[in-house]
VMD Tcl script that draws the C-alpha trace (Angstrom):
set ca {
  {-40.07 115.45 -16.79}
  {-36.99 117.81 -17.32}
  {-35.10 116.44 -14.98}
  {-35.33 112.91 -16.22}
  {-35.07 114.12 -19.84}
  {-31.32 115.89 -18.42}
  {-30.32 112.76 -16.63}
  {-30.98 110.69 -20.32}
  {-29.04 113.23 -21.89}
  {-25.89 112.90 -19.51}
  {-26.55 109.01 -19.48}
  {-26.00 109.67 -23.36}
  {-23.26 111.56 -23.96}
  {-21.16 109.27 -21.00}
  {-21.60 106.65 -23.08}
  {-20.29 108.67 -26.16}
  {-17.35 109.64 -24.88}
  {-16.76 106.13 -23.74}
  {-16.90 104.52 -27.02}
  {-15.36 107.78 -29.18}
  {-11.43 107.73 -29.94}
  {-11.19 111.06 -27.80}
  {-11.50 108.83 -24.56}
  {-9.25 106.36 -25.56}
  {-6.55 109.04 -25.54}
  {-6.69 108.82 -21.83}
  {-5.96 104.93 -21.44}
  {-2.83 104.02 -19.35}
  {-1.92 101.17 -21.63}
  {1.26 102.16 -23.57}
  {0.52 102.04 -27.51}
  {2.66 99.06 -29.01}
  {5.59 99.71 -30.71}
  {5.87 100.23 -34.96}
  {6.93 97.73 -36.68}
  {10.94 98.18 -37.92}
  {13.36 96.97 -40.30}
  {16.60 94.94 -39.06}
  {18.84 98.10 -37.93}
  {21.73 98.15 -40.22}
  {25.29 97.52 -39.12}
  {27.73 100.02 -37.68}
  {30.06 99.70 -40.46}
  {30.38 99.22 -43.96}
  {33.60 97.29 -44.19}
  {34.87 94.73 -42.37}
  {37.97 92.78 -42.34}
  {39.04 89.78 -40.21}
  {42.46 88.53 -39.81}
  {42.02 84.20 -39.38}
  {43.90 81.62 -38.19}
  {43.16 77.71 -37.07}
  {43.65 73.92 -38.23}
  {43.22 72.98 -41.69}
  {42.46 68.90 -42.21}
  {44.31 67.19 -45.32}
  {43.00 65.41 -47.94}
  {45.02 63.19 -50.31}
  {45.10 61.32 -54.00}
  {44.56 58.09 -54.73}
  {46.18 55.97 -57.57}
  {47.49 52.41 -58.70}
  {51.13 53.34 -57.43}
  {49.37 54.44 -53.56}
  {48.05 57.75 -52.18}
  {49.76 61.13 -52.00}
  {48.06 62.71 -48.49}
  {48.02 66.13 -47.55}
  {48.78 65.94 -43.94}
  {46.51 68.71 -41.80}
  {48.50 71.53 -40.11}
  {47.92 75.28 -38.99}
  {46.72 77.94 -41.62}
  {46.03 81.57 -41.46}
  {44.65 84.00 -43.62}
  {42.46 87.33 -44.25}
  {38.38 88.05 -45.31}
  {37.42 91.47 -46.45}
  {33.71 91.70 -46.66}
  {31.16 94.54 -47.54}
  {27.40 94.74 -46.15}
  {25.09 94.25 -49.03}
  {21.98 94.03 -47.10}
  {21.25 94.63 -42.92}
  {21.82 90.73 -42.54}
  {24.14 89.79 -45.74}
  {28.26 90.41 -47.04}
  {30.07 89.74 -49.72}
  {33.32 88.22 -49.13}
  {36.63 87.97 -50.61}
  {39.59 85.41 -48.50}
  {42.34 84.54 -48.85}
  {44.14 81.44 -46.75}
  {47.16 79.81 -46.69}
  {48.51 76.74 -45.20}
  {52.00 75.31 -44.87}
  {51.79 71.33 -44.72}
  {53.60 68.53 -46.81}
  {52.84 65.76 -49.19}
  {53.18 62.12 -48.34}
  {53.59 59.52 -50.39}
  {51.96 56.02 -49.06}
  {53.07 53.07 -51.50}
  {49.93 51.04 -51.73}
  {50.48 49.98 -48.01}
  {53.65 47.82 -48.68}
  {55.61 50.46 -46.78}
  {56.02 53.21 -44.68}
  {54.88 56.47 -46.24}
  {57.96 58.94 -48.21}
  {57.97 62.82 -47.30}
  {58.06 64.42 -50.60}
  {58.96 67.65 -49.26}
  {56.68 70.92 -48.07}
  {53.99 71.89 -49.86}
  {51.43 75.85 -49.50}
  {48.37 75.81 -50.60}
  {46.72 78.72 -51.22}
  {42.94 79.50 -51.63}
  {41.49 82.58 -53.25}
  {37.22 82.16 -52.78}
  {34.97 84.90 -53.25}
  {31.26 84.56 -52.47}
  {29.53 85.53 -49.34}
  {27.74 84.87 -45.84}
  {23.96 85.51 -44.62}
  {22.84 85.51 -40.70}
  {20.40 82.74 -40.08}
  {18.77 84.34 -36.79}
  {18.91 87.70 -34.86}
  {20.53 88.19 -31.47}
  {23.88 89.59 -29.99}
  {25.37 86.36 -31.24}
  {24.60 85.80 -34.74}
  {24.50 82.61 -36.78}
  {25.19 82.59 -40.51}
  {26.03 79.94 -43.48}
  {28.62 80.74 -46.00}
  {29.65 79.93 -49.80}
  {32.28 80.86 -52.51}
  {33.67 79.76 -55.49}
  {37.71 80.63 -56.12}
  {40.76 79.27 -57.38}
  {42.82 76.42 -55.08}
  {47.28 76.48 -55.88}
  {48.86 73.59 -54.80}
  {52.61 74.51 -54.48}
  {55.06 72.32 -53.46}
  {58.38 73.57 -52.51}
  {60.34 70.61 -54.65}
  {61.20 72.37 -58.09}
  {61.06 68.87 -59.74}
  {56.90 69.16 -59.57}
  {55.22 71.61 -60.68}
  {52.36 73.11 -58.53}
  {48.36 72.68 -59.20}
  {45.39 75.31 -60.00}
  {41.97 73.84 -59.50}
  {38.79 75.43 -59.24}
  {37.54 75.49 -56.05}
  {34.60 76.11 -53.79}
  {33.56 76.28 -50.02}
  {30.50 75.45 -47.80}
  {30.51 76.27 -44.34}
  {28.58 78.26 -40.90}
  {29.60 79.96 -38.32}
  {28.92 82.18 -35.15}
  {30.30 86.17 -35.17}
  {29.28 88.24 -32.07}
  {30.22 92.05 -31.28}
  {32.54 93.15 -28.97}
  {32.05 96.74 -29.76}
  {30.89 99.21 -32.22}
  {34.06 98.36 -34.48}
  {34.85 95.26 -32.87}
  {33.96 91.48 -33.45}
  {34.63 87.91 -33.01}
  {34.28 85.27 -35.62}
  {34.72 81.40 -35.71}
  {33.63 79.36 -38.49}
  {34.03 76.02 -40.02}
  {34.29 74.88 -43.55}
  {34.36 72.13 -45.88}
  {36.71 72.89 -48.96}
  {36.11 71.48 -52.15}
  {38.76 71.14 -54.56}
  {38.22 70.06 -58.39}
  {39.91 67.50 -60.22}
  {39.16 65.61 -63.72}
  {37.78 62.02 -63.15}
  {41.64 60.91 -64.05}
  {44.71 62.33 -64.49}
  {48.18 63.11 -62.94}
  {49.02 65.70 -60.37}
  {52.15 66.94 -59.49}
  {54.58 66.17 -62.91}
  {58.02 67.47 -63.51}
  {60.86 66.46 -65.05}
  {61.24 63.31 -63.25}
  {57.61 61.99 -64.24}
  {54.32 62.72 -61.77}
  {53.70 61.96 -58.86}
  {50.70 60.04 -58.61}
  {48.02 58.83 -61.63}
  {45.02 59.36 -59.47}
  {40.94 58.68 -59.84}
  {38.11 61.11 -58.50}
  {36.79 63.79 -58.97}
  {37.23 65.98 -55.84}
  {39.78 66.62 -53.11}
  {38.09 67.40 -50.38}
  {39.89 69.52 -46.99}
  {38.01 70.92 -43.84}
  {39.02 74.15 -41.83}
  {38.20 75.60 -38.00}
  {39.38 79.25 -37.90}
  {38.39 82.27 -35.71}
  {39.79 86.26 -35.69}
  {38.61 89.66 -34.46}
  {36.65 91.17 -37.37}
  {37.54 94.83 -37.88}
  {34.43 97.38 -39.11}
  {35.39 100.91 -40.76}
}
mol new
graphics top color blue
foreach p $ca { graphics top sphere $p radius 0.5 }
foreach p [lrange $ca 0 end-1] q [lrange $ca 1 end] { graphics top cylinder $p $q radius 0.2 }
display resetview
């Protein structure tokens, strides 16, 4: 009888030790991993000289259309890390085009002479997924001058805002690459006249938006 009460008692405490948290110390299956936060970036600061192709828009009117032909622009952002995924942004573009004056279609369109238009926007950009290469949508609001180069107009401030996305991926710890698209939204009354001088305006025009797109890229700089 002792022997089979020792035998129960070993039978016993084996099946303790089985069950307790002391013999799970000795599993081989590696404990999973804690749960973290999105790391934050390297840097604070970033900013990213831009360049790329601006698309025109125009005015419309009884007398014909003024268009803004598209051409090359070029630029700066500054932006500041707000959150792990999230900046605030301040840019500033410029492009050099022209304005065109189309008569209603009863003849070939007049070159008015050069016109820069400048954009001031600040608002900011969130990443839409994780990964080496990032996604993220953008917004601002600014200020849009239209500034031809003819002295006889005088140039344009509208308010001004922009939707767009874009792709940014690291090339080192300070180092990364940018491209991004946007659709620009300029302001106007519902009618008016743009562009007036001395010698009259340019155009009496109806809407209530000019409307521009941009494709740029640069090397964003962190510090």
């Amino acid at each position: 009888m002792r022997r089979g009460g020792i035998r129960i008692a070993f039978l016993l405490l084996f099946l303790g030790l089985g069950s307790s948290p002391a013999w799970a110390q000795w599993s081989t299956d590696p404990p999973p991993p804690p749960a973290q936060d999105p790391p934050p970036p390297p840097n604070r600061f970033e900013i990213t000289p831009i360049a790329g192709y601006q698309f025109g828009g125009g005015f419309s009117g009884e007398e014909g259309e003024v268009n803004i032909p598209a051409g090359f622009m070029y630029g700066v952002a500054l932006d500041v890390w707000v959150r792990p995924e999230a900046q605030a942004e301040f840019m500033y573009t410029r492009q050099e085009t022209s304005l065109e004056f189309d008569p209603a279609g009863v003849a070939p369109a007049i070159d008015l002479g050069d016109l820069t238009i400048h954009e001031f926007q600040i608002g900011g950009n969130t990443d839409l997924g994780a990964g080496r290469i990032r996604p993220y949508a953008l917004g601002t609001l600014g200020i849009t001058w239209f500034d031809p180069a003819n002295n006889d107009y005088d140039g344009e401030s509208r308010f001004s805002s922009t939707l767009g996305a874009g792709i940014r991926a690291p090339v080192n710890g300070h180092i990364g690459l940018r491209v991004e698209g946007r659709w620009i939204i300029n302001f106007f009354n519902s009618s008016g006249s743009v562009f007036c001088g001395s010698g009259g305006c340019l155009v009496n025009f109806s809407g209530d938006f000019v409307s521009q797109g941009a494709l740029s890229g640069g090397l964003s700089i962190g510090f």
